[in-house]
C-alpha positions in Angstrom: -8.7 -8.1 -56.8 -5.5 -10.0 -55.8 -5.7 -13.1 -54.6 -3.7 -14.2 -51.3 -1.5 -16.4 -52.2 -0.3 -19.4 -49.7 3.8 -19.9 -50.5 4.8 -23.8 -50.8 7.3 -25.0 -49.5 9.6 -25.2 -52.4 9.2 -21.6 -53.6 9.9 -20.2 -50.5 13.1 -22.6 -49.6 14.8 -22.3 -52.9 14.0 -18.8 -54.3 14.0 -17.0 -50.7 15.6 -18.2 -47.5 13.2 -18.1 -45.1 16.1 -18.2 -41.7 19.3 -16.2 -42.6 21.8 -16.3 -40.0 22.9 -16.1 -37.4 24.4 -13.1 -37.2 26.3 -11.3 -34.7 24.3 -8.5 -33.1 26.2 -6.3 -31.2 22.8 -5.1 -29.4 21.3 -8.4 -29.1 23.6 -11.2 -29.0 24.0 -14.2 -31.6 20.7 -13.8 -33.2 19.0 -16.3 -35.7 16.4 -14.5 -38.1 13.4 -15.4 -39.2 12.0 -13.7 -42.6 8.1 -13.3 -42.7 8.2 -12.1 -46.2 11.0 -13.7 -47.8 9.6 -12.7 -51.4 9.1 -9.2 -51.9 8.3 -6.0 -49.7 4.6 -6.1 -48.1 5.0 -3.2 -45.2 2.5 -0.1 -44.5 5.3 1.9 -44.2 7.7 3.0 -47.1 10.1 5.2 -45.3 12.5 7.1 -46.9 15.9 5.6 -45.4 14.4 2.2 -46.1 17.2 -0.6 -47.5 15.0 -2.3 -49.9 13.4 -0.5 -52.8 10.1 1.7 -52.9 7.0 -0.2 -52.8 3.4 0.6 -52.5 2.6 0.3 -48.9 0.0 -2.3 -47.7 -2.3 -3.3 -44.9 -2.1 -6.6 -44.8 0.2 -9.4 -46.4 -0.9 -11.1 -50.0 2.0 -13.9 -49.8 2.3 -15.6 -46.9 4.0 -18.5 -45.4 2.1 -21.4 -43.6 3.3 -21.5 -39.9 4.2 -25.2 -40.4 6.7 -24.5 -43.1 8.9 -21.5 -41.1 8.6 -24.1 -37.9 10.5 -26.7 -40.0 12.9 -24.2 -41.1 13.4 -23.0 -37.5 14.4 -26.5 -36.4 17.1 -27.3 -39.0 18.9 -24.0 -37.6 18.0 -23.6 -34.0 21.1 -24.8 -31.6 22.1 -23.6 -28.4 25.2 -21.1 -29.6 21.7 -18.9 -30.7 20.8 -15.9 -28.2 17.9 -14.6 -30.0 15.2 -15.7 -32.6 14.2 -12.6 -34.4 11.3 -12.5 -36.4 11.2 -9.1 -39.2 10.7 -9.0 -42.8 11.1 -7.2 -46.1 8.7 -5.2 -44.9 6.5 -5.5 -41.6 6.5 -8.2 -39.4 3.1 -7.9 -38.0 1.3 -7.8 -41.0 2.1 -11.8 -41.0 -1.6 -12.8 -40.2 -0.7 -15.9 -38.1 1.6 -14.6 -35.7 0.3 -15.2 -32.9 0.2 -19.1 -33.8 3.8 -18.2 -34.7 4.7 -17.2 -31.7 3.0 -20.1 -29.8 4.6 -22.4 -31.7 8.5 -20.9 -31.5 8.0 -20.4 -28.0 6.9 -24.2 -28.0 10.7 -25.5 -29.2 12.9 -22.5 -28.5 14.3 -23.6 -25.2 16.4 -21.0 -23.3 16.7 -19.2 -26.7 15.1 -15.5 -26.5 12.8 -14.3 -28.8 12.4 -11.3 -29.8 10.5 -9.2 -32.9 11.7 -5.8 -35.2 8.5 -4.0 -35.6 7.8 -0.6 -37.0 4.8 0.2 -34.1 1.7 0.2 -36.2 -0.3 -2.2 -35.9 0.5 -1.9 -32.3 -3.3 -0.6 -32.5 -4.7 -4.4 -33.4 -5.7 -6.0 -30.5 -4.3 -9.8 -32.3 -0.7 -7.8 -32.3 -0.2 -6.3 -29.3 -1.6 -9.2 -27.3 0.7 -11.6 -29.5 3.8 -9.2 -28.8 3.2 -9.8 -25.2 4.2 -13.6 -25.8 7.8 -13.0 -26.8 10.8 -12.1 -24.7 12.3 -9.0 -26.5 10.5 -6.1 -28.9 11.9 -3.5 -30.5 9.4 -0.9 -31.2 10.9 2.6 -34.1 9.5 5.7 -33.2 11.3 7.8 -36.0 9.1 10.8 -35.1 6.0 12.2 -32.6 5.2 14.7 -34.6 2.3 14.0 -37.3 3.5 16.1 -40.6 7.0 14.6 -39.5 6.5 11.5 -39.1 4.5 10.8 -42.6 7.2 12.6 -44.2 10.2 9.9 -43.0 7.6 7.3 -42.6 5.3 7.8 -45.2 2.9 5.0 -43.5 -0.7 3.3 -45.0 -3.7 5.6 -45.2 -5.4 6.1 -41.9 -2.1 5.0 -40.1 -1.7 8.2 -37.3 1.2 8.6 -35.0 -1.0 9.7 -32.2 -2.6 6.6 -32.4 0.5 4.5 -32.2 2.0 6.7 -29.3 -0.9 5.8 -27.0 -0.1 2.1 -27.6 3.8 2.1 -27.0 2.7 3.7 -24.1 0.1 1.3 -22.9 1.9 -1.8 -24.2 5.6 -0.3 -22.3 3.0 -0.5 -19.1 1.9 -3.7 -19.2 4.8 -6.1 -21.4 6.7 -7.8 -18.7 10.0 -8.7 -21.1 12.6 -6.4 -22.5 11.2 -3.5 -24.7 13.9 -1.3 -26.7 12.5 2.2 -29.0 14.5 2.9 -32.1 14.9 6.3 -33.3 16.5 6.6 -36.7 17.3 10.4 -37.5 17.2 11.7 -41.0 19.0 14.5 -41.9 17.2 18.0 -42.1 13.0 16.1 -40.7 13.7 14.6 -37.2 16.7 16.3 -35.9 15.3 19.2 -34.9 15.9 20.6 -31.2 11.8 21.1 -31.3 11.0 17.5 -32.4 13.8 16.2 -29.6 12.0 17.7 -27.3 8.6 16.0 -28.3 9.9 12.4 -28.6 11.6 13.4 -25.1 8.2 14.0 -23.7 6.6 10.8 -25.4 9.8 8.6 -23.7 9.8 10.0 -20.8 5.9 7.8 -20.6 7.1 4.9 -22.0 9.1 2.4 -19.9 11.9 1.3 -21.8 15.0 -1.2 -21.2 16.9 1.0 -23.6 16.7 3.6 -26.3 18.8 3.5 -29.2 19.6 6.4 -31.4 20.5 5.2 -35.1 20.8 7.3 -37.9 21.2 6.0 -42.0 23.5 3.3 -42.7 23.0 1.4 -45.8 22.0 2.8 -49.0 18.3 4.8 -48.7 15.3 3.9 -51.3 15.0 7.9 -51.2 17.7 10.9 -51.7 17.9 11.3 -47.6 21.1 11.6 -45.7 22.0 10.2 -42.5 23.6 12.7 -39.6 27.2 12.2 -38.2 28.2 10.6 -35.4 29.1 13.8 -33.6 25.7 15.1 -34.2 24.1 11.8 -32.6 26.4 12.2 -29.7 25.2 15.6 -29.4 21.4 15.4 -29.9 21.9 12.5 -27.2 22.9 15.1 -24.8 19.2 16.6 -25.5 17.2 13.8 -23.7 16.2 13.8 -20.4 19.0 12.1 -18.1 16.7 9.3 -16.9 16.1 7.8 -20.3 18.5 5.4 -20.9 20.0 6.1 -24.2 22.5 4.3 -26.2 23.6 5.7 -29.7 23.7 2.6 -32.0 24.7 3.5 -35.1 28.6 3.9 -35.5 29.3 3.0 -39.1 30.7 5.6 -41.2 31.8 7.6 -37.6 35.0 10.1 -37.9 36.8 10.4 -34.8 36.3 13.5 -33.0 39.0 13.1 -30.2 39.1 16.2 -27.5 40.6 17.0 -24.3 38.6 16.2 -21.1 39.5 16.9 -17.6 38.4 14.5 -14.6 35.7 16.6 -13.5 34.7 16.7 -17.4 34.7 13.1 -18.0 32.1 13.0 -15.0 29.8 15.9 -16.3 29.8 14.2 -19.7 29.3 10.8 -18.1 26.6 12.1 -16.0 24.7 13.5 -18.8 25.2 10.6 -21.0 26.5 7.4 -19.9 29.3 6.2 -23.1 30.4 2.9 -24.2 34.1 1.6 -25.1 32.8 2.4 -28.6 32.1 6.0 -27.4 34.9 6.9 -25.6 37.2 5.9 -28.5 36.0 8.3 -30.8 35.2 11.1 -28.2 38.5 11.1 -26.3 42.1 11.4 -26.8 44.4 9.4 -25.3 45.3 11.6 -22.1 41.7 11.3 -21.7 41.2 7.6 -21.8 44.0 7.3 -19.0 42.2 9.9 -16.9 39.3 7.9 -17.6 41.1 5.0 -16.3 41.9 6.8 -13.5 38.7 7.3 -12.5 37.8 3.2 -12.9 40.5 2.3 -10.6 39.2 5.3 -7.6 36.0 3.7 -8.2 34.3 7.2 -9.4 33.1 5.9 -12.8 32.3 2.2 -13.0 31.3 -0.1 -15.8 27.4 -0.7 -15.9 26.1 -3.8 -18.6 22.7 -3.3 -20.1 21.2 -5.8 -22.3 24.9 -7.3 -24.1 26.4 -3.5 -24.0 28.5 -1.8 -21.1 28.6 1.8 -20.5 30.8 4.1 -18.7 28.6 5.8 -15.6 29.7 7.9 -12.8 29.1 5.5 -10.0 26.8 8.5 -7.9 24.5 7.9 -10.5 24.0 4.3 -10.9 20.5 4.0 -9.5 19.4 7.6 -11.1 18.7 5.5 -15.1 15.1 4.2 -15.6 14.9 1.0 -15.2 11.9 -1.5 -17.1 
């Protein structure tokens, strides 16, 4: 049997930063990060278009870092230029058995900072998680997949680790979490970008009350031979989701410019069925297009609506029609 062993001070500082950061996030402002498992990969998930190496998955973390030590860490980086302390991990956040002393105690000296945790859902199911989540001022919960035979394949979670289970807790926890919740959906070529498994995670979001939903797809290097989708086919399995979700496609990098004609009552219908960013429009239209669309701005038909650091493009009809958390 392995020991648990407790991380000094020394090993963790000098061999593997514990803060990193801060880094620009163009989804959640200057954000200051906070590494629960600065040494080596301890998830219960080890899903294909992961960035860091296979690893046997766990249920629980064997090196872990005293609450005291990341605190003092915290406090040689935190300033006020910092939107957002994020806690993740080379691997799972939540496995980090302390985290709801964590929380307590970052909450405790953050100020007007936000906080805010990168979680892949699972443990969602432990009562010490979910009720520690609902201490902190910004999730962001991945559900890559609602199907079960699906979702093992991208995820390839823990034994015992079932998606229905995880479902019923987004759902529950989107109910009763009073700060801002975001879903990730990272699409893998050929598994979860199906029309038939759209329509499922469509179903599944349409009960969860979400500030946003971003689409992502694979942009660093995969532990396994997967392939990301292109940006066009984002844009166009975004036009799949049920209007009233509000969806934002995050992931850009890597996106070829597919620039096409659009009339005024075009730019409207588009709009209407997904609301675009600066970002968006670049790539989607040309440039007699982007002067229509200016057009529009200046009759006041399409205005410019900011959600959460990110401003999109809506047909003004339509501003009250997006869920709201």
């Amino acid at each position: 049997m392995q020991s648990i062993l407790l991380m000094s001070v020394t090993e963790s500082v000098e061999k593997n930063k514990i803060i990193f950061g801060p880094l620009n996030s163009r989804r959640f402002g200057m954000s200051l990060g906070i590494d629960l498992s600065p040494s080596q990969k301890q998830c219960n998930f080890d899903c294909l278009y992961c960035e860091l190496a296979p690893a046997t998955t766990v249920a629980k973390q064997e090196e872990i870092l005293s609450v005291s030590e990341i605190i003092d860490e915290l406090k040689k980086h935190l300033n006020a230029k910092i939107d957002v302390i994020t806690l993740t991990a080379n691997g799972e956040p939540t496995l980090y058995p302390y985290l709801d002393e964590l929380i307590e105690a970052i909450n405790a000296i953050k100020g007007e900072t936000q906080t805010l945790i990168l979680t892949n859902s699972a443990t969602l199911i432990e009562k010490r998680v979910y009720d520690a989540l609902l201490k902190l001022d910004q999730v962001k919960l991945s559900l890559d997949a609602v199907t079960p035979t699906i979702f093992k394949k991208i995820d390839r979670p823990h034994k015992d680790i079932e998606i229905q289970n995880i479902i019923q807790k987004v759902e529950e926890f989107s109910q009763e979490y009073q700060g801002k919740l975001f879903i990730e959906i990272l699409f893998v070529h050929g598994l979860n970008d199906t029309e038939a498994e759209i329509a499922k995670l469509n179903e599944v979001l349409l009960s969860i009350n979400a500030t946003r939903i971003d689409l992502g797809t694979i942009d660093r290097p995969p532990a396994y031979p997967v392939v990301g989708i292109s940006y066009k086919e984002l844009h166009a399995l975004s036009q799949l989701f049920e209007k009233s979700l509000p969806i934002h496609i995050a992931s850009r990098h890597h996106a070829e410019a597919n620039q096409n004609s659009y009339t005024d009552e075009a730019i409207l219908n588009t709009l209407d069925k997904r609301p675009l960013t600066q970002e968006d429009i670049e790539l989607l239209f040309d440039e007699k297009s982007k002067e229509r669309l200016k057009n529009l701005l200046n009759e006041n038909r399409v205005i410019i609506k900011k959600l959460e650091n990110i401003e999109f493009y809506i047909p003004k009809n339509n501003l009250n029609r997006k869920k709201k958390k």
